[in-house]
KEKOL-145872 format. One record per residue (C-alpha): x, y, z negated; residue number from 1. Coordinates in steps of 0.05 Angstrom, whole numbers, plus 32768, in hexadecimal, padded with zeros to 4 digits. Layout:
N
<r <X Y Z> NUM>
...
//
This chain:
450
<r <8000 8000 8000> 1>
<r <803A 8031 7FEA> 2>
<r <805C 8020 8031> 3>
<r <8017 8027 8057> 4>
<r <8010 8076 8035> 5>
<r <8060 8086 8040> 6>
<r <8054 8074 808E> 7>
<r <8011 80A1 808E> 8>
<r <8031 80DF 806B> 9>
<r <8073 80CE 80A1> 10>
<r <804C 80D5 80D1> 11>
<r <801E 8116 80BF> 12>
<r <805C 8134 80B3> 13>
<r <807A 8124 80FA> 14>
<r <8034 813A 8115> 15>
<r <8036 8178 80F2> 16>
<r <807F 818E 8104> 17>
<r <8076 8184 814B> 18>
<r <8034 81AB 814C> 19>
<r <8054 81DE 8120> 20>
<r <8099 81E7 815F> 21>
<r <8058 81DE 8196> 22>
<r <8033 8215 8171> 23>
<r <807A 8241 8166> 24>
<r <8070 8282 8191> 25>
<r <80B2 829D 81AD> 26>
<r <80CD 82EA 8195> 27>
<r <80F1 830D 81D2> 28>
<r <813A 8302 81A4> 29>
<r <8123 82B3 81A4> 30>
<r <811B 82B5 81EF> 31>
<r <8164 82DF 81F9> 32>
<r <8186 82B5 81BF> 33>
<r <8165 8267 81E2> 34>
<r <8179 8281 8228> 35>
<r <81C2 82A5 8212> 36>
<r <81D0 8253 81F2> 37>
<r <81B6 822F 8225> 38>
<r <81B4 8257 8274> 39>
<r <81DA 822C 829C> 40>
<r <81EC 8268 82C4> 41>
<r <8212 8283 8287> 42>
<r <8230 8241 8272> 43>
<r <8256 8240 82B9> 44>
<r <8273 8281 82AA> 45>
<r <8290 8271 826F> 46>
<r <82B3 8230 8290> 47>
<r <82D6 826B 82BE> 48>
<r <82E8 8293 8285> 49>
<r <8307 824E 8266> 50>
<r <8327 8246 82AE> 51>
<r <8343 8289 82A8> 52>
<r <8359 827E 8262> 53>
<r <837A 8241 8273> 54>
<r <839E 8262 82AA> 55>
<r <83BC 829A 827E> 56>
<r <83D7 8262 824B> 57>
<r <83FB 823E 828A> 58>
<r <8419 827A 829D> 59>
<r <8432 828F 8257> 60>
<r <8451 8250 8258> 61>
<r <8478 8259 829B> 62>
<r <84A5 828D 8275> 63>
<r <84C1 8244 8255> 64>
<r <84F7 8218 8266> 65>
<r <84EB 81D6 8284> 66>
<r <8502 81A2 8263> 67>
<r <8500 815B 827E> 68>
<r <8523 8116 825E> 69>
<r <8528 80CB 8287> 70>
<r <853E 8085 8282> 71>
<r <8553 8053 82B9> 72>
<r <8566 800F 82BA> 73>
<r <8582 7FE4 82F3> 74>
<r <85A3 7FA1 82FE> 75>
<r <85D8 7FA6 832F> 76>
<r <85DB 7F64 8368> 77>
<r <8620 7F5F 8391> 78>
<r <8650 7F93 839F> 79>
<r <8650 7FCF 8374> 80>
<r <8678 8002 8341> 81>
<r <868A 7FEA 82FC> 82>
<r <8688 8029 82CC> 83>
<r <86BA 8002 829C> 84>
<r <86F4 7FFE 82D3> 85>
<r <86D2 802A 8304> 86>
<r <86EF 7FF1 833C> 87>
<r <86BC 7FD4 836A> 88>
<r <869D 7F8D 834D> 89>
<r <866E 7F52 8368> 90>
<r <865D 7F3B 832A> 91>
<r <8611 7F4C 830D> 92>
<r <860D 7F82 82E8> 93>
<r <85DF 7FAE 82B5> 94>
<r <85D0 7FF8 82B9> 95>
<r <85B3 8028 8284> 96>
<r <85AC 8072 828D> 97>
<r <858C 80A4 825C> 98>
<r <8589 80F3 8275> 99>
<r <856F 8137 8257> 100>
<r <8565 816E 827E> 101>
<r <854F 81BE 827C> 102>
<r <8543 81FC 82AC> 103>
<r <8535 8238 82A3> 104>
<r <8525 8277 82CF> 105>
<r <854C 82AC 82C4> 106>
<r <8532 82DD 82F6> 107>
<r <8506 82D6 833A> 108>
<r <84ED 8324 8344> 109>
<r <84C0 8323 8307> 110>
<r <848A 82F1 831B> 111>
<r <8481 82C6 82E9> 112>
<r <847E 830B 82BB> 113>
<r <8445 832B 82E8> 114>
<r <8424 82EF 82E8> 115>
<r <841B 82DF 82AA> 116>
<r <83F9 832C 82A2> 117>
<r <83CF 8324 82DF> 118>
<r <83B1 82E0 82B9> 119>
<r <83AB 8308 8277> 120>
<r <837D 833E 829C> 121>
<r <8352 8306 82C3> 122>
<r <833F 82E6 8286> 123>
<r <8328 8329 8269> 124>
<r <8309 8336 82AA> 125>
<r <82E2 82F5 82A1> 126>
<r <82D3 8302 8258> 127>
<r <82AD 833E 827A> 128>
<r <8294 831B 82B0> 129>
<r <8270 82E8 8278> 130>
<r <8256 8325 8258> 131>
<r <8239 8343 829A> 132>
<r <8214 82FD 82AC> 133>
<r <81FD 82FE 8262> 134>
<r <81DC 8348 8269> 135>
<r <81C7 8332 82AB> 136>
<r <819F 82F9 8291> 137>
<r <8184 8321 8253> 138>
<r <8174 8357 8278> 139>
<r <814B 832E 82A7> 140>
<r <812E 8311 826B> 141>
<r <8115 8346 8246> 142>
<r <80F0 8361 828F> 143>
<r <80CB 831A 8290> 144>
<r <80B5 831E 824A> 145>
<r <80A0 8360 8251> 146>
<r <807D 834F 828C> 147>
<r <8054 8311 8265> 148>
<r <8041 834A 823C> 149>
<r <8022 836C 8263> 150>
<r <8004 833B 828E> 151>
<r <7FEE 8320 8242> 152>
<r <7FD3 8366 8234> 153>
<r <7FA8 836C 8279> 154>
<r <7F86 8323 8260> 155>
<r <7F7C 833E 821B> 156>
<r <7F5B 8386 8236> 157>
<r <7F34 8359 826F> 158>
<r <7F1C 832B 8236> 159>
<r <7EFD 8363 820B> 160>
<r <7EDF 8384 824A> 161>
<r <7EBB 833E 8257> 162>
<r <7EAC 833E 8215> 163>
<r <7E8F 8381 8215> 164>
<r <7E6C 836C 8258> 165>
<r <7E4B 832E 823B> 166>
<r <7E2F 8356 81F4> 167>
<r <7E10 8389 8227> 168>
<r <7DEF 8354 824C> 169>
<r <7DD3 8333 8208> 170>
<r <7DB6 836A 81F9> 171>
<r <7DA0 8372 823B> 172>
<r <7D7E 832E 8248> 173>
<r <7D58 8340 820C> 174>
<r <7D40 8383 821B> 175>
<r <7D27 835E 825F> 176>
<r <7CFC 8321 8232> 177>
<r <7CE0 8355 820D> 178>
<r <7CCA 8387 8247> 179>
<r <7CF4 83BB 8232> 180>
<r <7D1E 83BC 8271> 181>
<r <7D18 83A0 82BA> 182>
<r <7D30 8365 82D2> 183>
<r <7D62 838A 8304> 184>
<r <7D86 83AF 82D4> 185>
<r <7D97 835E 82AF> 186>
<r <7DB0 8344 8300> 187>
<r <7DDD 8386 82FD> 188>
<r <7DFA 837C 82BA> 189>
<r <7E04 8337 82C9> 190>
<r <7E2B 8341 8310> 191>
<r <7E52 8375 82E5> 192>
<r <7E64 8333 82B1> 193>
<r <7E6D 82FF 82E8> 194>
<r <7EA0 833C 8304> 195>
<r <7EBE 8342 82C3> 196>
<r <7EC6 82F1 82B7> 197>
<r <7EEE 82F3 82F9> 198>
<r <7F1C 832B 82E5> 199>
<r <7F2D 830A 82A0> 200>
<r <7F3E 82C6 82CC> 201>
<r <7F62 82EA 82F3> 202>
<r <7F88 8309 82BB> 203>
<r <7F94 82C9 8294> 204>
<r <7FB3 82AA 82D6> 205>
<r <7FE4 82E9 82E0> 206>
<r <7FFB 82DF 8294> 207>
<r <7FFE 828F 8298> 208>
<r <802E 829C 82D4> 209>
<r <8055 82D3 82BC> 210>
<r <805F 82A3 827B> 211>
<r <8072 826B 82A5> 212>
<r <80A9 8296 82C9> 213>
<r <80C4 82AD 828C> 214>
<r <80C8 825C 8270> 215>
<r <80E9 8251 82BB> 216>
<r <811C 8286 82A9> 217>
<r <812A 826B 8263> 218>
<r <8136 8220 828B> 219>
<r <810F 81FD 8253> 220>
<r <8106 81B7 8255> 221>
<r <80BE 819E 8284> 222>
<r <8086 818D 8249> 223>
<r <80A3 81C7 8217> 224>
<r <806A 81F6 81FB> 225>
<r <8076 8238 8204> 226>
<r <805A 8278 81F6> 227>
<r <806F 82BD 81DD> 228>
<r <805B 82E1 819C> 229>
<r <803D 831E 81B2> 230>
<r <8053 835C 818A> 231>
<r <802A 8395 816C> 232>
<r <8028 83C3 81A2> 233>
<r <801A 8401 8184> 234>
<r <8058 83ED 8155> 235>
<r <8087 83F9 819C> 236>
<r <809F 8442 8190> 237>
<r <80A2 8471 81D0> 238>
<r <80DC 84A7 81BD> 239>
<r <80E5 84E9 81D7> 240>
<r <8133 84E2 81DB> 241>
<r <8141 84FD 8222> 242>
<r <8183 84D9 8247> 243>
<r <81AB 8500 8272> 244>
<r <81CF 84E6 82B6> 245>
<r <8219 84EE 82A4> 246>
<r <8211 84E7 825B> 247>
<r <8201 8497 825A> 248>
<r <8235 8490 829D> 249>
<r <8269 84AC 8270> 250>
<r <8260 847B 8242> 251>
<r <824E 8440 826A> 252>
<r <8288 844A 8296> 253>
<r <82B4 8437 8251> 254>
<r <828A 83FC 8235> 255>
<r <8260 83E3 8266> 256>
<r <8284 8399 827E> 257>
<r <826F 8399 82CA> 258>
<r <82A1 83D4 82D5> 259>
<r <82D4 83B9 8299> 260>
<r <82D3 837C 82C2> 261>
<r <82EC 8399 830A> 262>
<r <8320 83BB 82E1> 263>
<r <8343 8382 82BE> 264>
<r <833A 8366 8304> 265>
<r <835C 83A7 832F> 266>
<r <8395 839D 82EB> 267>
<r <8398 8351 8301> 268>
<r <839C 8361 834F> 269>
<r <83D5 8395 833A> 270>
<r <83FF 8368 831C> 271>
<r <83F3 8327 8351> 272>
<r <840F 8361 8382> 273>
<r <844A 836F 835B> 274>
<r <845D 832B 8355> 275>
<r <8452 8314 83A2> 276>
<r <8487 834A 83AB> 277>
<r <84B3 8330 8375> 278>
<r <84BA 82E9 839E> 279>
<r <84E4 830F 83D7> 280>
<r <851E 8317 83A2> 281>
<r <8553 82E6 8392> 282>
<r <8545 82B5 8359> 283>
<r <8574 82A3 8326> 284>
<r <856C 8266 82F1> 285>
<r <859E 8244 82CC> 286>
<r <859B 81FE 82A9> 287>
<r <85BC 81BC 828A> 288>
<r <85B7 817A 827B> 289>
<r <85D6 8140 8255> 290>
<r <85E3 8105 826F> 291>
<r <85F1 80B5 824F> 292>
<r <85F3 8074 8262> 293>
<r <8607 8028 825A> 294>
<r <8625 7FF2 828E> 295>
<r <8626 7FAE 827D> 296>
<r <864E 7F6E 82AE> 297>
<r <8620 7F36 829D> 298>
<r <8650 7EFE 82AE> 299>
<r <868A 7F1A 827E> 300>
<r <868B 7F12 8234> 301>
<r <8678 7F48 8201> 302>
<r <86BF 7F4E 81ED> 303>
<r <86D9 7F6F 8227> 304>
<r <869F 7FA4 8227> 305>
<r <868B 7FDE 81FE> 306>
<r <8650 7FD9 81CC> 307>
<r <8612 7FFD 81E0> 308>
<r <8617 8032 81B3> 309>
<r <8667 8035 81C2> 310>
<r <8659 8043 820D> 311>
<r <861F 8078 81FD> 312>
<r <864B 80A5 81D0> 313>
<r <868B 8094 8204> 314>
<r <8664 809E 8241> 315>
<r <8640 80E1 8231> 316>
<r <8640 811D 825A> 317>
<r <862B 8162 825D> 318>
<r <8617 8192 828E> 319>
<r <8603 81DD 829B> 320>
<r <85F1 81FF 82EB> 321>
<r <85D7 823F 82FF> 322>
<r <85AA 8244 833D> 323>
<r <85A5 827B 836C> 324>
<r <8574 8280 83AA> 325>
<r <856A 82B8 83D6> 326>
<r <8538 82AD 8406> 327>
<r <8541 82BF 844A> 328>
<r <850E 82AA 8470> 329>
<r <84C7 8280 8464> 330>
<r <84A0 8286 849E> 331>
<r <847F 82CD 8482> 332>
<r <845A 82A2 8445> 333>
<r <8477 82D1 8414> 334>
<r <8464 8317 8448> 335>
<r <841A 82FE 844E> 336>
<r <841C 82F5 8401> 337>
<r <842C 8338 83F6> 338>
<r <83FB 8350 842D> 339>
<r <83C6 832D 840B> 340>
<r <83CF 8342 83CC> 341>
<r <83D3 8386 83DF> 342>
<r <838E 837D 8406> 343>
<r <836B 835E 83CB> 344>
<r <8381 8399 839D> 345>
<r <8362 83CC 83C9> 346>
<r <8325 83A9 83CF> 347>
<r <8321 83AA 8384> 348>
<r <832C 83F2 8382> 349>
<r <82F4 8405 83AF> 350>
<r <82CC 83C7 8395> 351>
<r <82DB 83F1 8355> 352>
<r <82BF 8430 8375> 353>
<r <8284 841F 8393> 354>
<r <826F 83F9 834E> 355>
<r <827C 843F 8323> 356>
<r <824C 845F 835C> 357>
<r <8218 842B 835E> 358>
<r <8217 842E 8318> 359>
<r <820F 847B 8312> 360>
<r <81DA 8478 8340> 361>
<r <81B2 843E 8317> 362>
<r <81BE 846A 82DD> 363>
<r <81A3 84AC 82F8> 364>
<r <8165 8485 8310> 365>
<r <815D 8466 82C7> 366>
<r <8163 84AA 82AC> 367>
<r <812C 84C3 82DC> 368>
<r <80FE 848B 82D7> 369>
<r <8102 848A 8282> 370>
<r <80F3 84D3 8284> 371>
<r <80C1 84D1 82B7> 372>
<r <80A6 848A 829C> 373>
<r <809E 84AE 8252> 374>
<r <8076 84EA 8272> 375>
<r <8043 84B4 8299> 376>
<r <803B 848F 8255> 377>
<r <802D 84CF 822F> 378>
<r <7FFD 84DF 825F> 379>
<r <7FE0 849E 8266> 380>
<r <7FD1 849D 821B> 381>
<r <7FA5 84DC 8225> 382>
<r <7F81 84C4 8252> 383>
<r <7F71 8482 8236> 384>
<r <7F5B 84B0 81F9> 385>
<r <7F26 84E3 8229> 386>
<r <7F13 849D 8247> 387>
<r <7F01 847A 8201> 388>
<r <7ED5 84B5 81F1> 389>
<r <7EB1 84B7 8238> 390>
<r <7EA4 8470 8232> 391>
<r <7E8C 847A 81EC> 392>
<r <7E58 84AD 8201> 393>
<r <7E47 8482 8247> 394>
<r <7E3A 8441 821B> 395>
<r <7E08 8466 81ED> 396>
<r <7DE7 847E 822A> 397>
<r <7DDE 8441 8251> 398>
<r <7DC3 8422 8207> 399>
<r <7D8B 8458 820A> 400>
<r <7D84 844D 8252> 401>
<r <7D96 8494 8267> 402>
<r <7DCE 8471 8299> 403>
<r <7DC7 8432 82C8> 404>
<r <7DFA 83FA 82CD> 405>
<r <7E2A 8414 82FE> 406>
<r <7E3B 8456 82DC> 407>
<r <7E46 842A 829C> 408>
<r <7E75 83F3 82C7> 409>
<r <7E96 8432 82E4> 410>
<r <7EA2 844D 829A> 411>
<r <7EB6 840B 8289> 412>
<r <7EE4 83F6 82C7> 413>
<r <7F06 8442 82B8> 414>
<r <7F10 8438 8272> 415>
<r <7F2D 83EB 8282> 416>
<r <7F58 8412 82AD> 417>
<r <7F78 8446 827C> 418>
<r <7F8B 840C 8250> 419>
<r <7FAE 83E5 827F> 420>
<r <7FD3 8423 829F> 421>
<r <7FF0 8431 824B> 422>
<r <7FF9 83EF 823F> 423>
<r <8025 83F3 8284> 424>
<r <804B 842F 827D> 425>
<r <8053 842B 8232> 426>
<r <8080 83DF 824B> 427>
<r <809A 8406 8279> 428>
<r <80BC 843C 825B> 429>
<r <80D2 8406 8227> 430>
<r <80F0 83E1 825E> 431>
<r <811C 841E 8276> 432>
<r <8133 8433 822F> 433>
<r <814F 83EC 8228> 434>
<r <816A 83F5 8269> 435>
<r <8183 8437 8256> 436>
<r <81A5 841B 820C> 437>
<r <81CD 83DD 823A> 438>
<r <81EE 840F 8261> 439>
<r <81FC 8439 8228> 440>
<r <8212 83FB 81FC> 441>
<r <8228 83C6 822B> 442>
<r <8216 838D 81F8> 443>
<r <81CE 8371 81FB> 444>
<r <81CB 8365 81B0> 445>
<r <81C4 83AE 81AE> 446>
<r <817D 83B1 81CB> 447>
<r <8162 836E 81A0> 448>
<r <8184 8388 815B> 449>
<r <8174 83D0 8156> 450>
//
């Protein structure tokens, strides 16, 4: 009996935690912080910026010397050199030969040197590169959920209309039974219903698709519930802060990471330059080695031969060389290097260029559509105001009868129509502050945190 009521309560609990994640609605920071963990977009990016990382650490590790050590054994057949009486023998014989060696380069025209810095600035260029595909995804995120609510607002403002619609034809339907009003003014209330119905299906299909874009856009798994927690909306603040053109360029072009990232990139490009020109010098290395080994005539006695360790410490030798090349001539690999690398970092530079203008312009436009955006919303909210009190007075009148049904649906339909057109600009101007604080900030957790 006691195992029969464990499995029960088991069980309601597993029923109720997995109603309790179906039933969780998502905040916009869950949506950013899910899709920031788990974009595959973003997780490809950082396997670059590993790339790049790993790069940088071979390169810092070219500044080394090269140090190599080998073995070899071989059993000589027939005629060859005895290394006890250096004369030539017949007899079979037994080799052993143990070697350490080391290089270094010295000089070759600073390559290795500018190298190593251009790796150093591509990995910070991909650091920024990570960030600018992470405020590209959050940014795209924060449109989408914006845009659910909306699309969630218009089915909320279409469901109250129909609601609206169906008390009005109660009452109505009842005036009619009673003989209070005529049967045509019911068939026009209820075509202005059946209208109404459609526009609130409408309306819930809009904000069922703009939810299932968003999910798309998160890449959640096929069968997850999903749904967003919809805010307060008269708890989303419009300021009056007004943002000036060259004011937020000023600071974006410092901080934001798509123009930090063509600059660690144009550093990169320098150096790669500098050290294609550094292969057309000489190079210089030096190294050394040390050098053992052991011979052994298998058909002589022991006697007659050094021990092993006799003939290691006997036979050991030591070396040191210096290496100079010059090149002369490569078939122009070394001039189409240079070439190159002197194409790719003008390309950067105007690449560079025509990002700082691009931006400015995105900026300006920003600027001009917040402040314009803020003056539509302000307006907006009058009207919805002059609109609520007209309706007010046209409801009363079409309850005494002193208006028919189509100056009350136009009341209605106008009214319906200043509360979609706040709820719209009020997201809107939202929408172009954020857009406003990421170029200001260049971090995303700026616009989620504050």
């Amino acid at each position: 009996m006691k195992k029969l009521l464990y499995s029960i309560f088991i069980l309601i609990a597993l029923t109720a935690g997995k109603a309790y994640s179906q039933q969780k609605k998502w905040t916009l920071e869950d949506c950013i912080n899910y899709a920031i963990t788990n974009n595959i977009n973003l997780q490809r990016q950082q396997l670059l910026t590993e790339s790049a990382e790993l790069n940088y650490f071979k390169s810092k590790m070219d500044v080394l010397p090269v140090v190599n050590a080998g073995t070899n054994a071989n059993m000589g057949f027939g005629r060859s050199v005895s290394s006890v009486t250096n004369l030539i023998t017949f007899n079979q014989n037994l080799g052993n030969e143990y070697a350490i060696n080391s290089s270094v380069n010295l000089f070759n025209g600073l390559a290795t040197f500018n190298t190593l810095l251009a790796n150093r600035f591509l990995l910070k260029a991909g650091v920024e590169s990570e960030k600018v595909v992470r405020n590209t995804l959050v940014v795209e995120i924060m449109g989408q959920y914006y845009q659910v609510l909306y699309t969630k607002g218009l089915e909320e403002a279409s469901r109250l209309q129909l609601e609206q619609s169906e008390k009005q034809l109660f009452r109505i339907t009842k005036m009619v039974e009673t003989g209070r009003e005529a049967l045509s003014k019911q068939y026009e209330m209820e075509s202005r219903a059946s209208a109404d119905k459609l526009s609130f299906t409408i309306a819930q299909t809009k904000a069922s698709q703009a939810l299932t874009t968003l999910k798309q856009m998160l890449q959640l798994q096929p069968g997850t519930e999903f749904d967003v927690l919809m805010p307060e909306m008269n708890t989303l603040v419009i300021t009056d802060a007004d943002y000036e053109t060259d004011s937020i360029y000023s600071i974006a072009a410092q901080v934001l990471p798509r123009l930090k990232s063509i600059e660690f990139e144009l550093q990169a490009n320098k150096r790669q330059y500098a050290a294609a020109k550094g292969l057309i010098s000489p190079r210089l290395s030096v190294g050394g080695s040390i050098y053992t080994g052991y011979y052994k005539m298998m058909n002589e006695t022991t006697e007659e031969q050094a021990s092993f360790q006799t003939q290691l410490k006997n036979n050991n030798s030591q070396a040191i060389w210096m290496s100079l090349s010059i090149p002369l001539f490569n078939n122009y690999n070394t001039g189409k290097n240079i070439k190159m690398a002197k194409l790719k970092r003008d390309d950067t530079e105007l690449r560079l260029e025509l990002e700082k203008n691009t931006l400015y312009t995105e900026i300006e436009n920003a600027c001009l559509d917040f402040n314009s955006g803020r003056d539509e919303f302000e307006a907006a909210a009058s009207n919805l105001e002059f609109n609520k009190k007209s309706f007010s007075a046209v409801e009363k009148k079409f309850e005494s009868g002193l208006v028919d049904v189509t100056d009350y649906s136009a009341a209605k339909t106008t009214l319906f129509n200043a509360e979609t057109e706040l709820l719209r600009t009020k997201l809107q101007v939202i929408i172009r502050k954020l857009t406003i604080q990421l170029y200001s900030t260049g971090d995303y957790q700026n616009l989620i945190y504050n």
